[in-house]
TORGUVEX-14713 format. One record per residue: residue number from 1; z, x, y of N, C-alpha, C in turn. Coordinates in Angstrom, 2 decimals, m for minus. Example, Ala and Ser with C-alpha at 12.3 -4.5 7.8 and 13.67 -1.06 7.14 Angstrom:
! TORGUVEX-14713
num	nup	neast	nnorth	caup	caeast	canorth	cup	ceast	cnorth
1	7.80	13.19	m5.69	7.80	12.30	m4.50	7.80	13.20	m3.30
2	7.08	12.85	m2.25	7.14	13.67	m1.06	7.87	12.90	0.03
! end
This chain:
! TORGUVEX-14713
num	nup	neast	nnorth	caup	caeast	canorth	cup	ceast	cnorth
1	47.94	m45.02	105.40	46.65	m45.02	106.08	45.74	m46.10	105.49
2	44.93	m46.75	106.07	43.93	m47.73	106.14	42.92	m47.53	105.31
3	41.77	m47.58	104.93	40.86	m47.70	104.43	39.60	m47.34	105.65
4	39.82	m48.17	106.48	38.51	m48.21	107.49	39.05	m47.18	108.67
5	40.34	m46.22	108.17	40.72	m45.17	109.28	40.04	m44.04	108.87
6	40.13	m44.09	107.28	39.43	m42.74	106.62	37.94	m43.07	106.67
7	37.35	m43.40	106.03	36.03	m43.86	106.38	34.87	m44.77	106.90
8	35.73	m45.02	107.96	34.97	m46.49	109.07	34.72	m47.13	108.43
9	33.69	m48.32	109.20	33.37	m49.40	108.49	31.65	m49.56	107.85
10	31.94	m50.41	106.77	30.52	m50.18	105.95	29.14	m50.72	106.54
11	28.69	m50.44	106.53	27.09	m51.22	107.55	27.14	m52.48	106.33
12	26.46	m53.33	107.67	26.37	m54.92	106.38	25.44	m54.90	105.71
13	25.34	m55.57	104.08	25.03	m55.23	103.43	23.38	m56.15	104.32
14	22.19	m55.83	103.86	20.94	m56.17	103.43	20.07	m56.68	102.52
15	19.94	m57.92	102.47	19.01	m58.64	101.83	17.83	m58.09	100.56
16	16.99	m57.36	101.44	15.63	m56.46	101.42	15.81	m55.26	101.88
17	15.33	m54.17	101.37	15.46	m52.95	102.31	14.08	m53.45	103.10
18	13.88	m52.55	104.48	13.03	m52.62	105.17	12.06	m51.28	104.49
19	10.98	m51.82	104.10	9.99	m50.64	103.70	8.39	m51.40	104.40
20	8.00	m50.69	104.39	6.51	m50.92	105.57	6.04	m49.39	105.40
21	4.70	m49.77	105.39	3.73	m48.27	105.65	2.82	m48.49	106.71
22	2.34	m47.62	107.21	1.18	m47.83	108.47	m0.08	m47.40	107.48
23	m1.05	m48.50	107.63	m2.45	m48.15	106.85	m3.62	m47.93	107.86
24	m2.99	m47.90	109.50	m4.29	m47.60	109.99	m5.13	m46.63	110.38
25	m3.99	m45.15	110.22	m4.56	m43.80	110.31	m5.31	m44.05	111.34
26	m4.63	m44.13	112.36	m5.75	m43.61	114.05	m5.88	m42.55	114.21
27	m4.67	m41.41	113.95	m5.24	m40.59	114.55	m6.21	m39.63	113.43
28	m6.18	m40.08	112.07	m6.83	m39.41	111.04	m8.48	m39.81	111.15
29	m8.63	m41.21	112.04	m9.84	m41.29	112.16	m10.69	m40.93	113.55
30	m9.83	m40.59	114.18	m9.79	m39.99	115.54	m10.25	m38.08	114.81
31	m9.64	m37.77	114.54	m10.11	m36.54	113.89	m11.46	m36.00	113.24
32	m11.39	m37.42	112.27	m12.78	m37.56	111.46	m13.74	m37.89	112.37
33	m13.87	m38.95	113.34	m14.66	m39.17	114.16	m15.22	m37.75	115.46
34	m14.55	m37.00	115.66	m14.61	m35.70	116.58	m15.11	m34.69	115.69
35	m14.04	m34.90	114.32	m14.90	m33.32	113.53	m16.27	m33.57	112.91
36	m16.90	m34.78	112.55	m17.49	m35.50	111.82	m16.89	m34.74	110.00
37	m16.24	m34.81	109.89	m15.48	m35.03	108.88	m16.41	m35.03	107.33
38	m16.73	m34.74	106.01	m17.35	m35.15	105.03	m16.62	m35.98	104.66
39	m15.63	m35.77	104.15	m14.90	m37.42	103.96	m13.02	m36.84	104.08
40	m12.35	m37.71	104.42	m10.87	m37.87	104.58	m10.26	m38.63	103.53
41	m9.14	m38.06	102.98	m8.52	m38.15	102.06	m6.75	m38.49	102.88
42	m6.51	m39.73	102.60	m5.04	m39.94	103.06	m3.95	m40.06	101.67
43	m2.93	m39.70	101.34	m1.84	m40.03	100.61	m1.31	m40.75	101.12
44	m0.42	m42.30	100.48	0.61	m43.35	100.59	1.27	m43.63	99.42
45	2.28	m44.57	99.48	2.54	m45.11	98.60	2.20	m46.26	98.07
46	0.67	m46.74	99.04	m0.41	m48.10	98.62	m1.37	m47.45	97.37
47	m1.79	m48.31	96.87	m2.40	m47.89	95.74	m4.12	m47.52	96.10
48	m4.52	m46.90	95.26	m5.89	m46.26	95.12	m7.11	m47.37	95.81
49	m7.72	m46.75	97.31	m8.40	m47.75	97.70	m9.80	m47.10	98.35
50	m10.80	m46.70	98.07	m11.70	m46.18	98.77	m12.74	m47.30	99.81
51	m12.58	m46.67	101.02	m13.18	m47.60	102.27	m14.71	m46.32	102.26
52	m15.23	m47.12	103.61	m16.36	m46.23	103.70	m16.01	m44.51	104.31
53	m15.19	m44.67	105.22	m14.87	m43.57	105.85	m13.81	m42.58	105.19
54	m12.90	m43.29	103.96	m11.43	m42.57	103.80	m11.23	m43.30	102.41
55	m10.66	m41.85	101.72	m10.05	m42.37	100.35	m8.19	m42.62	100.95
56	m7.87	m43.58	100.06	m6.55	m43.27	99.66	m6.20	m43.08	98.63
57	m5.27	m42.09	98.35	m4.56	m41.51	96.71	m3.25	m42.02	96.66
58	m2.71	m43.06	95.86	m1.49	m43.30	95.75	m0.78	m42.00	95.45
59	0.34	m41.99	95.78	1.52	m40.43	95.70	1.72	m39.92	94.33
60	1.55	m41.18	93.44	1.57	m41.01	91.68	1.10	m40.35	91.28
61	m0.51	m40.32	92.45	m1.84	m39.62	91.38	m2.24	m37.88	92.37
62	m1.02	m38.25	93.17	m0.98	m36.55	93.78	m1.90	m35.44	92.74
63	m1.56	m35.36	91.57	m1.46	m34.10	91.00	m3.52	m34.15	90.76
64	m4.17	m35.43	90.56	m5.63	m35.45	90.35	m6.33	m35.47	91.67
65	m5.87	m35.15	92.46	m6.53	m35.12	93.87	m8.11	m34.85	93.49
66	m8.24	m33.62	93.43	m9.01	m32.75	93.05	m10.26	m33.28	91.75
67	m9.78	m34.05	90.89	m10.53	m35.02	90.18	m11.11	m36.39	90.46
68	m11.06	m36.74	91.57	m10.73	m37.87	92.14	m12.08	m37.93	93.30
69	m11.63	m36.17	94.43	m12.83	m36.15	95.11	m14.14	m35.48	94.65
70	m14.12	m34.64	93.02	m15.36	m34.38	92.66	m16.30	m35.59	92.15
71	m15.59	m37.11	92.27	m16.53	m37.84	92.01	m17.45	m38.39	92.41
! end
């Protein structure tokens, strides 16, 4: 028996993995905008960025959420 009978064939290999995040939260500001919202808090894997409308918490700092928005 073959090699590529027992377990097909290998996907080609890749350069880069493809990684991309979406930073525009429509529908999180779609929400905020209807509920009027006090403030929105998003998790990513982009780093720590406060805009006027929305924090972001990098995923690292998950565990200080809570320290983060008493400021």
């Amino acid at each position: 028996m073959k090699n590529d009978e027992i377990w097909g064939t290998l996907p080609k290999k890749r350069d880069k993995p493809k990684i991309w995040e979406n930073l525009k939260a429509k529908s999180l500001k779609a929400f905020c905008d209807k509920y009027k919202s006090k403030y929105a808090v998003r998790t990513s894997i982009s780093d720590f960025r406060q805009q006027d409308w929305m924090t972001n918490i990098p995923l690292y700092n998950i565990d200080k959420i809570s320290e983060i928005l008493d400021e």
